[in-house]
N, C-alpha and C positions, 0 to 999 in steps of 0.2 A: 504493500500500500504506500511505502514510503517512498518506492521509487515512481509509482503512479503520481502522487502528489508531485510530485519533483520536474516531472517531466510537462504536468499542466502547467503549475508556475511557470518552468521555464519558456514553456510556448508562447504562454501571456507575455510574460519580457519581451519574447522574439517580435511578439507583434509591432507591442510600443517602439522595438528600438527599429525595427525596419521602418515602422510610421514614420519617425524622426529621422529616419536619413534619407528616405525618401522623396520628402517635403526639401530638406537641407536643398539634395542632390537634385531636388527640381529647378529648386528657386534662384542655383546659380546658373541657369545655362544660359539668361540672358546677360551676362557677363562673359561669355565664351568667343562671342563676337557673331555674326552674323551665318546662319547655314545656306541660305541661297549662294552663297557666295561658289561653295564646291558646287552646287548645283544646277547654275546657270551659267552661263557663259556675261563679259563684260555688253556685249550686244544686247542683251534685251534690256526693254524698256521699261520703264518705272512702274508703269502700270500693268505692264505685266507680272514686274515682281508682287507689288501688291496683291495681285488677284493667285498668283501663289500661296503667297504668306495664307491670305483667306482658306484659300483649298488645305492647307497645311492645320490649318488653324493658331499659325504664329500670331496672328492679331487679336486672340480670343485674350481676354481676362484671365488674370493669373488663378485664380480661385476653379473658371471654368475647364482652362487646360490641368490644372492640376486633379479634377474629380475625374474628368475621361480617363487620365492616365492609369489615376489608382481604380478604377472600374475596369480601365483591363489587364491591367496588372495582377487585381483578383484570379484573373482568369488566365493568366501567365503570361498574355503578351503583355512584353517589357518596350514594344514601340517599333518599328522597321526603322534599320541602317539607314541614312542617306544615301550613302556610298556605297552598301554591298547592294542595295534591295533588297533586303531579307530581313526576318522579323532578328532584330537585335540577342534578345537572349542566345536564338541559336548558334549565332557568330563566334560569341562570348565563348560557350558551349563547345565551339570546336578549338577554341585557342587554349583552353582549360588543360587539355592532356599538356600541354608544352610545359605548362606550368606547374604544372602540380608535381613534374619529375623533376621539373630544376627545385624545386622547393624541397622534395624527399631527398633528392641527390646532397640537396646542403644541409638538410639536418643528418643523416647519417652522418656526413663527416663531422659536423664539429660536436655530434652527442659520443661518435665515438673514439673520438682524439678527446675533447675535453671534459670526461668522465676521469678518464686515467691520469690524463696530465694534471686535473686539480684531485686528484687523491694522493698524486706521487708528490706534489707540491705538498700538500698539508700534512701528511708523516716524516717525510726527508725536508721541511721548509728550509734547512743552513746548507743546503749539497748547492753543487757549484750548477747542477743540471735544473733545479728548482727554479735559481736565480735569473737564468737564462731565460727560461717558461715565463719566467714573471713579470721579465722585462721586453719579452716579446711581444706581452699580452698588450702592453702599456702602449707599443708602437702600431700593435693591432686594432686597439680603441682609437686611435688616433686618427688613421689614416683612413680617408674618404672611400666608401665603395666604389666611386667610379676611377679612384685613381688606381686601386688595386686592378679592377677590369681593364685597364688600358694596360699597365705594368703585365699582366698575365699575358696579354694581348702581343705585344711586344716581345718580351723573353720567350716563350714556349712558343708562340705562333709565327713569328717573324723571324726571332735570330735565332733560335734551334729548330724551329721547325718540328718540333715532337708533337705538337697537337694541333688539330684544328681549333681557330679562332673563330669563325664564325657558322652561322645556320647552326640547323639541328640533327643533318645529318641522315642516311638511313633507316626508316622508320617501318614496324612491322602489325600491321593493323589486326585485329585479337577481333572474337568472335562479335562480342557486340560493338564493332565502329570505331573503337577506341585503339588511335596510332600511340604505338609504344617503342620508345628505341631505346629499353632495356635491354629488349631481343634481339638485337643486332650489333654488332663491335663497331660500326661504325657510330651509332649509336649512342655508344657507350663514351667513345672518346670523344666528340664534339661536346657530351655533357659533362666532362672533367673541369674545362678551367672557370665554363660559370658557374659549375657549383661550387668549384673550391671558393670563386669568387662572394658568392652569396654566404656562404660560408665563414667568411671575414668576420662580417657582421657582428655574429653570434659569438662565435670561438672565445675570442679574449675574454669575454664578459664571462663566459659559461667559467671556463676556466677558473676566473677570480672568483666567483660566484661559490662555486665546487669547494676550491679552497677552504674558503675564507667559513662556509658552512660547515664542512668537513671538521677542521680545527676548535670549532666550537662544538659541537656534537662530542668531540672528545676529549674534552673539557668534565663533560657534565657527570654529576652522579652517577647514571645510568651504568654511563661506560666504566666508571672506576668502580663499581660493585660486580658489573660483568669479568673485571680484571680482577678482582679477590675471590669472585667464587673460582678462579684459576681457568676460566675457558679459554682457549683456544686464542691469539693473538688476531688470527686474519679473522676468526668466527666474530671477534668485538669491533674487529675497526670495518667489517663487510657484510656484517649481517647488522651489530646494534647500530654503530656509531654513521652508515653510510646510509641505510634505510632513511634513517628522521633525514637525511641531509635533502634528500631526496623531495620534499614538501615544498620549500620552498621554490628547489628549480624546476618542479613543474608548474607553479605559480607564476615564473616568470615565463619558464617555455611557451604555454598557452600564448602568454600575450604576445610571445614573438616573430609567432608562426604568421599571425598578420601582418606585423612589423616586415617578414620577410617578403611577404605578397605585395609588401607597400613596394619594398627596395627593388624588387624582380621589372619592376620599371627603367631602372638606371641598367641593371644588370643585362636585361633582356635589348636595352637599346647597342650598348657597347657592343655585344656577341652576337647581334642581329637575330636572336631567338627567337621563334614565331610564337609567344605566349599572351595572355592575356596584357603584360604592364608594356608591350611593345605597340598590340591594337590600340590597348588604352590611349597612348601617346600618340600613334596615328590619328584616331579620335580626334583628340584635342584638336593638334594642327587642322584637320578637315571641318572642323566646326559640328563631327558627327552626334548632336546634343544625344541622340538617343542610345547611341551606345555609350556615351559617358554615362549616363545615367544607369542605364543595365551595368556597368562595372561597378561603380559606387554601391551600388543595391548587394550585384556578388558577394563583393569581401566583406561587404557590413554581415550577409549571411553568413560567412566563411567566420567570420569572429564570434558572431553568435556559435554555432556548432563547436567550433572548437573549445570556445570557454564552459558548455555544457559536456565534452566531452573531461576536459579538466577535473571535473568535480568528481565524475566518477572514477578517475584513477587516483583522485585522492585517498578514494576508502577502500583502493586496492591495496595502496601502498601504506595505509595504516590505517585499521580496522576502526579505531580509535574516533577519526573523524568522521562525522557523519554527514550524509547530504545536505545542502540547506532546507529548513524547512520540516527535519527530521525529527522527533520529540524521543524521550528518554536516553 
C-alpha cells in the first residue's frame, strides 16, 4: 500500500511540475525570435506572412494558444516540426537513442572509475597516488566541458588519430526500431571520446564526493564497534562503512543525470552526435518553437522519472529509509 501511495503522490507532483514547465516553456518562444523566418523565403509579402501567422495561429492570445496546446498535449501531440513536418515528439523520439547511450556511456565511466578512486583516496588519503587523484579532480572541476571536447577532439582525433571524433558511427537497429551502436565496434568507438567527455563533468565531483563521505562513514560509531567485535577489515570499510556512503551519492547522482542531459548539448555539438541536445540546438537557430518546447517538456519528464526512481533505490540501499509519505 505504501508503495501504491507513493506512486499516486508522485504522479500528482509529475502533473504540477510538467504544468509548470510547460507554461514556463510556452511562454518563452516569443523570445526565440521569429519562425516564418525558416519558413518562408525573404520574397513574400507582408500580408502574406500575416495570413500565415493567422493559419499558424501565431497571432492568437497567449492564454488561447496556450489551452490548444495543453488540449493536445493531453493527447500526446507535442505540436508539428516547422522544419521536419512531422509531429515534434516523434522527432524528439528518434534522436532519444543517441542520447541516452552517450549519457549510459558516461555514467558507466565515471560511476566506475570514481567508486574506486574515492574509496582508495579515503583509506590511503597521505599515499602519493591519493594526492594525485585529488589534484586531478581539482583541474577536473575546473575545466569547461566544451574545452575538454575540443582537447579530446584534437589529441585522439587529429594528432593520433586513435579515435573517431565525430558522428555516431555504425549503428545496428534491435527489434523494436531502436538504432543501437552498442552492437557494432564501430559503434562502440565513435562513443568513446564523448562519453569520456560527458564524463568530465561528473568524475571529479563523484570522486570528492566518495571521499570525502567515505572518511566520514569511518569515523563513526558504527564502524568502530564493527572493528571491536573483530570483523573482517574489507567486511567494515565495504559492507558497513561504504553502504551508508552510498545515500548521499545517489542523492546527488539523481540530480545529475539531468544535469548530464542538460550538458549533452555542448557535448553533442563538438562531436557532431545526432542526439537530442544537438536537434535541440538546431531548434533554437531554426526558430523551431515546437520542438523547443517538446524538449523542455522531455527532460522536465526525464527529471521527474528519475528522481522517482531515486527514492526507491534509496530503501534498497538501506532498508532503514522509507519512501516518502510512508508511516511507521
Amino acid at each position: 500500500m505504501h508503495i501504491i501511495a507513493f506512486l499516486i503522490r508522485r504522479a500528482i507532483q509529475a502533473v504540477i511540475v510538467m504544468f509548470v514547465i510547460s507554461i514556463i516553456g510556452f511562454s518563452i518562444q516569443d523570445n526565440l525570435g521569429d519562425p516564418l523566418r525558416e519558413l518562408v523565403g525573404q520574397s513574400v509579402s507582408e500580408q502574406e506572412r500575416e495570413a500565415l501567422r493567422d493559419n499558424l495561429g501565431l497571432n492568437d492570445p497567449f492564454f488561447v494558444q496556450y489551452t490548444r496546446f495543453l488540449g493536445n498535449a493531453l493527447q500526446g501531440d507535442l505540436g508539428t516540426s516547422y522544419f521536419f513536418k512531422r509531429p515534434a515528439l516523434s522527432v524528439i523520439l528518434d534522436k532519444f537513442p543517441a542520447t541516452f547511450e552517450l549519457v549510459l556511456g558516461a555514467v558507466f565511466i565515471f560511476v566506475s572509475l570514481s567508486i574506486p578512486a574515492g574509496i582508495y583516496c579515503a583509506i590511503n588519503r597521505e599515499s602519493w597516488l591519493a594526492r594525485i587523484i585529488m589534484t586531478g579532480s581539482i583541474v577536473g572541476i575546473s575545466v569547461p566541458v566544451f574545452l575538454t571536447a575540443i582537447a579530446m577532439v584534437w589529441l585522439f582525433g587529429v594528432e593520433l588519430g586513435w579515435l573517431p571524433a565525430f558522428g555516431r558511427g555504425d549503428t545496428y537497429e534491435l527489434p523494436w526500431g531502436w538504432d543501437t551502436g552498442f552492437l557494432t565496434w564501430d559503434g562502440i568507438t565513435h562513443l568513446i571520446l564523448p562519453s569520456v567527455t560527458l564524463s568530465s563533468i561528473m568524475l571529479p565531483l563523484f570522486i570528492r564526493l566518495i571521499r570525502a563521505e567515505m572518511m566520514e562513514a569511518m569515523g563513526t560509531d558504527y564502524v568502530r564497534f564493527a572493528r571491536a567485535k573483530g570483523l573482517p577489515t574489507r567486511r567494515v570499510r565495504y559492507v558497513h562503512a561504504f553502504r551508508n556512503t552510498l545515500l548521499p551519492v545517489v542523492t546527488v547522482g539523481g540530480l545529475m543525470i539531468g544535469t548530464l542531459i542538460a550538458y549533452t548539448i555542448l557535448t553533442e555539438t563538438v562531436f557532431q552526435w545526432p542526439g537530442m541536445g544537438f536537434l535541440f540546438l538546431e531548434a533554437v537557430n531554426r526558430v523551431d518553437t515546437p520542438l523547443i518546447i517538446a524538449y523542455i517538456i522531455i527532460v522536465g519528464l526525464i527529471f521527474v522519472v528519475v528522481n522517482t526512481i531515486v527514492d526507491f533505490v534509496y530503501t534498497l540501499i538501506n532498508p532503514m529509509v522509507k519512501l516518502p509519505g510512508a508511516k511507521g
